[in-house]
C-alpha positions in Angstrom: 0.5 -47.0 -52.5 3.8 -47.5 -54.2 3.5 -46.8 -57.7 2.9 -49.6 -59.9 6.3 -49.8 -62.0 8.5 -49.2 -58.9 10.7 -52.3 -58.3 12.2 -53.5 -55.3 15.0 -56.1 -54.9 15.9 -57.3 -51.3 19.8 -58.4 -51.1 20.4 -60.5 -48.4 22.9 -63.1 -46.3 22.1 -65.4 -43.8 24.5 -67.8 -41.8 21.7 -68.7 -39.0 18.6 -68.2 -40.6 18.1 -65.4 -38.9 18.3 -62.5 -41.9 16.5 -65.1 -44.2 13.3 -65.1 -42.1 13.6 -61.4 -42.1 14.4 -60.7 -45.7 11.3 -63.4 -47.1 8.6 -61.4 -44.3 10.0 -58.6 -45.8 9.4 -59.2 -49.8 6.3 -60.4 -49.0 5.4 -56.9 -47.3 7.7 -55.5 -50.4 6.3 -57.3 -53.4 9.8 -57.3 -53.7 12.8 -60.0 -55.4 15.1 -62.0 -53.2 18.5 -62.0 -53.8 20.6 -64.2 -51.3 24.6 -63.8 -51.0 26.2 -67.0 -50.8 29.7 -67.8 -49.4 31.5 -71.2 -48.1 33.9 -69.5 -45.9 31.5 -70.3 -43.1 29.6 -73.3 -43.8 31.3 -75.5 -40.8 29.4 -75.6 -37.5 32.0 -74.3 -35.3 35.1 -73.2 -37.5 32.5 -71.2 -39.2 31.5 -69.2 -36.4 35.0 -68.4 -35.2 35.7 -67.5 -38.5 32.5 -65.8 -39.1 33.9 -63.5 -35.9 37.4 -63.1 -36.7 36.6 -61.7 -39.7 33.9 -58.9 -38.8 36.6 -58.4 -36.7 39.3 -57.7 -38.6 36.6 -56.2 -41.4 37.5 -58.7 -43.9 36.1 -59.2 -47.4 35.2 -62.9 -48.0 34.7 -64.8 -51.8 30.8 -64.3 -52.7 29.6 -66.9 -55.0 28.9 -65.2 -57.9 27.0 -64.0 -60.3 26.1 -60.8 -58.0 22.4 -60.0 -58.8 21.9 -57.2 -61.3 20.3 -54.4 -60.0 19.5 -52.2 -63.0 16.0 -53.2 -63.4 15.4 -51.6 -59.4 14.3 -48.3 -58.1 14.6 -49.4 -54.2 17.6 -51.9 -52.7 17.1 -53.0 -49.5 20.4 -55.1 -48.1 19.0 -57.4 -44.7 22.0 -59.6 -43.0 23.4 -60.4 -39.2 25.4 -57.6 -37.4 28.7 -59.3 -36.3 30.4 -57.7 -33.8 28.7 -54.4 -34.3 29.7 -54.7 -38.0 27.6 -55.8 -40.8 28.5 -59.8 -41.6 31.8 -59.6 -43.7 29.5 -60.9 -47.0 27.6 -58.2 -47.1 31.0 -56.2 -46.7 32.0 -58.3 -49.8 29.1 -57.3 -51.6 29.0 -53.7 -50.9 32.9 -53.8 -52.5 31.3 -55.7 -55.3 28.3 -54.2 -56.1 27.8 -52.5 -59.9 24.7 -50.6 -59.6 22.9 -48.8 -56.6 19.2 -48.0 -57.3 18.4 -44.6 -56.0 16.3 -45.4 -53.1 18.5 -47.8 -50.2 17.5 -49.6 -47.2 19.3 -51.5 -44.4 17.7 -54.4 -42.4 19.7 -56.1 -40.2 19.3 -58.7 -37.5 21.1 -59.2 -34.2 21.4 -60.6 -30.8 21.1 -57.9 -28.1 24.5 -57.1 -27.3 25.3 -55.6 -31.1 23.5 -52.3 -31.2 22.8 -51.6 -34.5 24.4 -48.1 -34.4 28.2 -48.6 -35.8 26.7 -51.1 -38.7 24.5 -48.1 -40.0 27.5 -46.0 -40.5 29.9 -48.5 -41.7 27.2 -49.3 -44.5 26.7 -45.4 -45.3 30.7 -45.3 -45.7 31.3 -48.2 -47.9 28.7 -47.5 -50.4 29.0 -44.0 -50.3 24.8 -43.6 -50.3 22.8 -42.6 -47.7 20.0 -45.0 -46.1 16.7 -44.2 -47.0 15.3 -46.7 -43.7 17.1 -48.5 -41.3 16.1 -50.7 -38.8 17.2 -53.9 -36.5 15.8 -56.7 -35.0 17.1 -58.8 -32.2 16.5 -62.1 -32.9 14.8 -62.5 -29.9 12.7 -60.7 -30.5 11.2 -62.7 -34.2 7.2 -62.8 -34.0 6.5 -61.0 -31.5 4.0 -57.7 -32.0 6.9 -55.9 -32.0 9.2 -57.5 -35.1 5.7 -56.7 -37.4 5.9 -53.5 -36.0 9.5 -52.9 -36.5 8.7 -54.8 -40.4 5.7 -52.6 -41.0 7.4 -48.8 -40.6 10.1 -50.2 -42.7 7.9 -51.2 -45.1 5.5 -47.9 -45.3 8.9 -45.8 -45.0 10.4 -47.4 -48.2 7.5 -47.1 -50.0 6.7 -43.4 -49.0 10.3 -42.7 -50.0 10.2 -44.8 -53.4 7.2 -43.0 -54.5 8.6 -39.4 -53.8 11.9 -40.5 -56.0 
């Protein structure tokens, strides 16, 4: 059991929906506080997705709305948002430039369509903010409830918290 004055908050985008299913079944699991990124840079249907690729692309940094959530208060961030080709999405890119204050403990959820192994993402997140992941995992969205997503959502879970209460 975590212990009782460890805090969690769970940063997360979601274009799809995708990463917000995922990031609310998570701070449930969590106890934890939801944080969403917002950005208009892809709010059309179909300009938005061609932009939402030719950005991860070119691994470019689009306008958050802000304020950015503060994360003093938290012993454990977990970040949860798409993978865009084999990148994280360019807000949470954004936000990793952005971001004031990493708690000690960090965690990487992302979500994805079978043809963007998780693998590149990881590292790309490990670079940018300069802290290693505590847990990392990756859905396909293909894959949302089935035994396997509560699977994949229950060792992140009891991984974070075994981690957070050795900190």
């Amino acid at each position: 059991m975590r212990k009782p004055d460890t805090k969690t908050a769970i940063v997360y985008y979601s274009k799809s929906g995708h990463s917000r299913r995922a990031a609310e079944l998570l701070a449930d699991l969590l106890d934890a506080d939801l944080h969403q990124l917002k950005t208009t840079r892809y709010h059309t249907p179909i300009l938005g997705y061609l932009r939402a690729g030719l950005d991860s692309l070119r691994l470019a940094k689009p306008s958050l709305a802000h304020p950015l959530p503060d994360l003093k208060r938290y012993d454990a961030l977990v970040i949860c948002g798409p993978i865009w080709t084999s990148y994280p999405a360019a807000p949470l890119r954004s936000y990793f430039q952005q971001v004031q204050h990493l708690p000690v403990t960090l965690g990487l959820l992302l979500t994805c369509g079978d043809h963007s192994p998780p693998e590149k993402a990881y590292i790309l997140v490990e670079q940018e903010l300069d802290h290693p992941l505590a847990v990392k995992a990756a859905i396909a969205n293909d894959r949302e409830m089935t035994t396997e997503e509560q699977r994949i959502f229950a060792d992140f879970a009891a991984t974070l918290h075994k981690v957070t209460e050795q900190e």
